[in-house]
N, C-alpha and C positions, 0 to 999 in steps of 0.2 A: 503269388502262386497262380498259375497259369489255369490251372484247372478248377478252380475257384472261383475265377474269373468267367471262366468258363460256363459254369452251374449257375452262376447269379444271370448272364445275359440268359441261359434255356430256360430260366426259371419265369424271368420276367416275359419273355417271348411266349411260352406256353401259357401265362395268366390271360395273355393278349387275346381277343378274337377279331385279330387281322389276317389268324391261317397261317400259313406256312412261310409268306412270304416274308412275313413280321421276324418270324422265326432265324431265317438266313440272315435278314439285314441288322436283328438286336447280334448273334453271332460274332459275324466277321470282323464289327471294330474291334473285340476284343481279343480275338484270336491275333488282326494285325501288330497286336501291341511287340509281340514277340515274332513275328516273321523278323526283324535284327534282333542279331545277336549284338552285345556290347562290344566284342573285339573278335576280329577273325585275322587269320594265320592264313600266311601265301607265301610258295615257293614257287622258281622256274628257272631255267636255264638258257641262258640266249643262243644257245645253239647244243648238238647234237654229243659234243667235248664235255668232260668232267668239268675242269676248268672253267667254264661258265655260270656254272652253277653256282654264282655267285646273291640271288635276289633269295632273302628268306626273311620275311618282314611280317611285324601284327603291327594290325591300325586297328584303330578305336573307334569305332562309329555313333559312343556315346560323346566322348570328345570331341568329336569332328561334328557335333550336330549341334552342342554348346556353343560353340566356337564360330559358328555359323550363325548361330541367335544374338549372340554380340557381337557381330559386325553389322548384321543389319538393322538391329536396334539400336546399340550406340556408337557406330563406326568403329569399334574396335578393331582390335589385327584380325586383319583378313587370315583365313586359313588357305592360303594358295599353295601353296605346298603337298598338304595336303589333298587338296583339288587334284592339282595335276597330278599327285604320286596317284588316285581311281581313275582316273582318263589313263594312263600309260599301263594297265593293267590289263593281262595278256585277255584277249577276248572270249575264253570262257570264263574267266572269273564273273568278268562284267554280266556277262548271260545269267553267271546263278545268281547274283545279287538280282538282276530281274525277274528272273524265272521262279524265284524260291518268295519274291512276295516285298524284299529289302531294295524296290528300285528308286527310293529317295535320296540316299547319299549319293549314290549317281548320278539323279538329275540334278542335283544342286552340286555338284563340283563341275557340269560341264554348262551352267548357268554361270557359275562366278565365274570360270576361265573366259569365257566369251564376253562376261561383264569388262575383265581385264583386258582383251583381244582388242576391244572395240577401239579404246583413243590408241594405239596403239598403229591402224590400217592394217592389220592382219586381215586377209583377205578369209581366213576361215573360222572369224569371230562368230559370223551368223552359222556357220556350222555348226557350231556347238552348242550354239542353241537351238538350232532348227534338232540335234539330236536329241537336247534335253526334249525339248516337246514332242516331238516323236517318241520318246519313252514316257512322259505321259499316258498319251493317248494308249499305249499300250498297256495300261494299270487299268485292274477289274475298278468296276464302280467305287466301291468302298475307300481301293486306297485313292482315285479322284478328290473324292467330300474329304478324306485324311489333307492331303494336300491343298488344297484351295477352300476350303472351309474349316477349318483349326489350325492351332496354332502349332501343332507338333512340331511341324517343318516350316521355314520362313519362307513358304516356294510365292507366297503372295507378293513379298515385299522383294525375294529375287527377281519377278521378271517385272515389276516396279522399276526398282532400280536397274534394271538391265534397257527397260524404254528408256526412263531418263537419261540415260548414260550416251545414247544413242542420239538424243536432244541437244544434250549438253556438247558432243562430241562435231553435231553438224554445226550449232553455234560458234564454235570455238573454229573453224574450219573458213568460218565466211569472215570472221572479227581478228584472228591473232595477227594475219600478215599486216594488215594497215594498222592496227592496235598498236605491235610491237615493230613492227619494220618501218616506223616511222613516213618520211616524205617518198622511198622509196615502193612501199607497200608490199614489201617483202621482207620476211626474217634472213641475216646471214649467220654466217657459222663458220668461227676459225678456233683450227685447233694448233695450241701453243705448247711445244715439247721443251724442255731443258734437258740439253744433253752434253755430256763428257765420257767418250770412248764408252758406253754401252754398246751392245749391238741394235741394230735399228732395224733387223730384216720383219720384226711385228706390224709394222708402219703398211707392209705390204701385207704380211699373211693374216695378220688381225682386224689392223685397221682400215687399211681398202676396202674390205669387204664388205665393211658398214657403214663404212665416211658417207653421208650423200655426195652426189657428184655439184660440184659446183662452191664446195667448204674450200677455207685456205686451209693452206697446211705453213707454222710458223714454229724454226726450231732456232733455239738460242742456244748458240754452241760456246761452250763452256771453256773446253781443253783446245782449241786449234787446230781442229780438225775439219776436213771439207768432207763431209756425206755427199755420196751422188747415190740417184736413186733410177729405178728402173722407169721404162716410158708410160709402163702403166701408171706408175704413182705421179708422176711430174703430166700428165694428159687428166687423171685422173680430178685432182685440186686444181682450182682455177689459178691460187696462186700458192707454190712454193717456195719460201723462203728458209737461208742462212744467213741469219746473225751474227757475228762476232758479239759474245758477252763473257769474256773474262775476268776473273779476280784480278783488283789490283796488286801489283807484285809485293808483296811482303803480309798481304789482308789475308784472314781466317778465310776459307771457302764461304762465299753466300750460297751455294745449294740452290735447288728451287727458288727459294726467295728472288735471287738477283734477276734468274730469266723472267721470273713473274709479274716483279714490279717493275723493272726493264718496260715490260711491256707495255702495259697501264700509264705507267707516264707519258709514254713515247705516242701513245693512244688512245689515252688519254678523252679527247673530243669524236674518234674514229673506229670505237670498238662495235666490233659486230653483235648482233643484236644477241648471239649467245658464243661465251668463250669457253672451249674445253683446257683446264691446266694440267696437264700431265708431264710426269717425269718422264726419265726415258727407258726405263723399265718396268710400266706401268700393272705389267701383271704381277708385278711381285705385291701387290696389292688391292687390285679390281678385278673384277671378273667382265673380262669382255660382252658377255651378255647382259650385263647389266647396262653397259655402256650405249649397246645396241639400241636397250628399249628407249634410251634416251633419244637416241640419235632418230629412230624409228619417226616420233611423237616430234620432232622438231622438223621431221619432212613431212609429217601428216599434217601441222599445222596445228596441235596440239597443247604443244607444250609452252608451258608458260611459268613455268616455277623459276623463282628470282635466285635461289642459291642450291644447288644439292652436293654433297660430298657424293666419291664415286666408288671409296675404297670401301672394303668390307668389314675391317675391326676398328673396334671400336677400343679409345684413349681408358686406361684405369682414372677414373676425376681424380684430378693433382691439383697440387697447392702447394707451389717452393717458392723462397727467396728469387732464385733466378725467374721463374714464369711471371713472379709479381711486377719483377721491376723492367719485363722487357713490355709487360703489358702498360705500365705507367709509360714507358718512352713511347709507345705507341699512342697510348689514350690520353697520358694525362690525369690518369687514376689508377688509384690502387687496386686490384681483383678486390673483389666484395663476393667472391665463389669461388670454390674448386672449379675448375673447367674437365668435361671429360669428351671430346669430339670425336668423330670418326680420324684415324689417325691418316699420316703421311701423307696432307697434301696436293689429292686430284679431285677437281670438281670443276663444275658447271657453272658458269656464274650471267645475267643479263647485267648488259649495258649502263641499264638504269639504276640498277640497284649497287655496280661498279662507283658512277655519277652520285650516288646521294651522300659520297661522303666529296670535299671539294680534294681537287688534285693536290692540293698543297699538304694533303693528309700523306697520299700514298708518297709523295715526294720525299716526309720526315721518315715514311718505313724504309723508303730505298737506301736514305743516307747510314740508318742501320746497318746496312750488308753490301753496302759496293765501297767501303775502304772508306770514307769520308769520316767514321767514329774511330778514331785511335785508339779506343780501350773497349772492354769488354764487361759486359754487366754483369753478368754472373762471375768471373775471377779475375783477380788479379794476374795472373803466369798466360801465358801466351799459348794459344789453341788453334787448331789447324782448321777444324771448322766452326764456324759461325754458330756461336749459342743463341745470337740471336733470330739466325730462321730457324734451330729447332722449335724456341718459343712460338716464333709466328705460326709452327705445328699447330699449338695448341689453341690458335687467336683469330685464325680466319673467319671461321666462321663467325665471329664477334664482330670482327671488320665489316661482312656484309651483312649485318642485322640480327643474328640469330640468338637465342638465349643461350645463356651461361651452360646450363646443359639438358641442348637438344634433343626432342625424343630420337627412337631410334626408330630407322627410317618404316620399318613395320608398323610402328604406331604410329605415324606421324599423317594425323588426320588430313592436315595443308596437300596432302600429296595425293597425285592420282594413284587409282587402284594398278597400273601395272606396273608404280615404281616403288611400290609398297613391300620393299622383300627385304631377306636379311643379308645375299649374299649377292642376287643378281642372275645367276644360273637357273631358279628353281626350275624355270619356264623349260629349260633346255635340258633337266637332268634325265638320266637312265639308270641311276644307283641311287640308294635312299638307305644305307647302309650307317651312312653317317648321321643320319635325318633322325629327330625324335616323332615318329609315327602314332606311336600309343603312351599312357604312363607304366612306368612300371608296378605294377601290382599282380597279388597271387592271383595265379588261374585256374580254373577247374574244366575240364574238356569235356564238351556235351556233346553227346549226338543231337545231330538235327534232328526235331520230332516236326510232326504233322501235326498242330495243336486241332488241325479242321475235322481232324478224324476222331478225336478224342471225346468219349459220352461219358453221361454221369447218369447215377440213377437216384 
């Protein structure tokens, strides 16, 4: 009870004979306690049409503050999400979160965003924090000593970790190219498509746009088809290739697989220090911006994660006869887990961690899906696609080190904070419609009171 709270600090302050001043400072912690509400309610319309009025959302600011206490206490899943949905909030909301007394979930969402921003080379990482601190300085004394002298809020260990990050961010800046780019002293970057009659015009309006200039571009053409491309895309990549990789004539389709391990063989001693595997319909699975932040962090000199999946949903864990035995042809072992991966097949992989298994590995997966196995593991009756790359679905990431079943990329401690999401967009959303903001629970609608005006006798 607020007013309770209330009577015990007037009570103790009038016992005082420090005077009046004693009086305001016993006060106001306790009055701050209730400047946030638990959850508040926002609507708006992105323009002047009915039809817009599509944003009607309640966030949580008791959840959103939990949630912030275990990330930076035990690295838990970051709330960015969250984050960015109070940064993209129209600018008088943000005003009465400051104005009304509740300016901490703001400075802590536009702290974590900049903490994210930084390995990133977002040129307005330090903006967001130069904002959070600037709102700061703009909080009466009280909520200061709230913030940087208790633990209500983690605003100590945010701009902690927002230095470190900055540390870690310049270290990695001067070490990754001669680390990972070997005698060269530089990182390369080729992206390997497998394609059969998709359309390929993403290649320009998606992936140009974020490819670094100087990446290959390498597509393994399936069906007999010659792609030509526009001069931006062929000036764009240093080098463009078409492969010929078709089924052998009467073989199950290898899919993905055949372009994939195709590759890896053939390059086995020659792979660039990071390979993008993607299909040739890539968004029917990834989100571009997820992609970006990758690609972002491998031009900044950043990036050093040895395996990441790129797609967005994730495998139900399975356990069948077929997945068992395509994983023994592979391993030479029986599954000892259900496997549950991020599904369908596009990700990021380095060199080295390609190399730690020897070529004569991936040579026994190729003979799997390019016609050389005359039968089929999973049935006897004759099948048009390859059960054995669905398998390999389930087994890549097994291939290049990872456990049986991986966290999901949210939790996944190993990973920097801006590849820590669930879908890859969050960064770039303007809907949150589908987003879980708050829990559901009953509400009760309060007026905003003034708890500072409130007496007791």
């Amino acid at each position: 009870d607020p007013s309770t709270c209330l009577a015990t600090c007037s009570r103790t302050a009038l016992g005082d004979t420090m005077g009046l001043g004693a009086r305001v400072l016993w006060v106001l912690p306790c009055t701050l306690a209730f400047t946030c509400y638990p959850e508040y309610s926002f609507s708006w319309c992105d323009n002047a049409t009915e039809e817009s009025c599509i944003h009607n959302y309640a966030f949580s600011v008791g959840h959103f503050q939990r949630k912030l206490m275990d990330y930076y206490a035990r690295n838990q899943r970051p709330p960015l999400t969250e984050a960015v949905f109070l940064s993209r909030l129209p600018k008088p909301y943000q005003l009465q979160f400051l104005e009304s007394g509740c300016g901490a979930p703001l400075i802590m969402a536009y702290l974590l965003i900049a903490e994210a921003k930084i390995p990133l080379g977002d040129s307005d990482a330090y903006h967001f924090s130069g904002m959070a601190m600037n709102m700061v300085e703009e909080q009466n004394e009280v909520m200061k000593y709230v913030l940087m002298e208790t633990s209500v809020w983690p605003y100590r260990e945010a701009v902690a970790r927002l230095e470190l990050t900055s540390n870690l961010t310049e270290e990695a800046r001067a070490a990754f190219p001669s680390v990972l780019g070997g005698a060269s002293g530089a990182t390369s970057l080729e992206f390997v498509v497998v394609h059969c009659q998709e359309p390929l015009d993403w290649i320009e309006a998606e992936l140009l746009p974020i490819a670094p200039a100087g990446a290959q571009l390498t597509l393994y053409e399936k069906c007999g088809e010659q792609p030509t491309f526009s001069r931006a895309v062929s000036s764009h990549f240093a080098s463009l290739k078409v492969l010929p990789c078709r089924d052998p004539a009467g073989s199950p389709r290898g899919d993905e697989c055949l372009g994939y391990l195709s590759h890896i063989v053939s390059n086995y001693w020659s792979l660039a220090t990071f390979t993008v595997f993607m299909q040739a319909d890539p968004a029917d699975h990834m989100h571009f911006p997820y992609l970006h932040n990758v690609l972002k962090m491998i031009s900044y000199s950043t990036y050093a994660v040895p395996f990441l999946s790129l797609n967005g949903a994730r495998h139900v864990r399975s356990w069948t006869p077929c997945l068992n035995a395509v994983h023994e042809a592979i391993f030479g072992e029986k599954l000892r887990d259900a496997v549950g991966p991020y599904c369908c097949a596009q990700f990021v992989v380095q060199n080295a961690k390609v190399r730690e298994r020897p070529l004569a590995f991936y040579q026994r997966m190729l003979r799997l899906v390019d016609g050389s196995v005359d039968y089929d593991l999973c049935t006897s009756g004759k099948v048009k696609r390859s059960t054995h790359c669905y398998g390999m679905e389930f087994t890549w990431h097994l291939v290049f080190g990872e456990d049986y079943e991986p966290p999901l990329r949210q939790d996944d401690q190993r990973l920097p904070l801006p590849l820590r999401l669930k879908f890859g967009n969050e960064f770039v959303r303007r809907n949150w419609n589908d987003v879980v903001l708050n829990p559901s629970t009953p509400k009760k609608i309060v007026e905003e009171v003034d708890y500072s005006q409130m007496t007791t006798r």
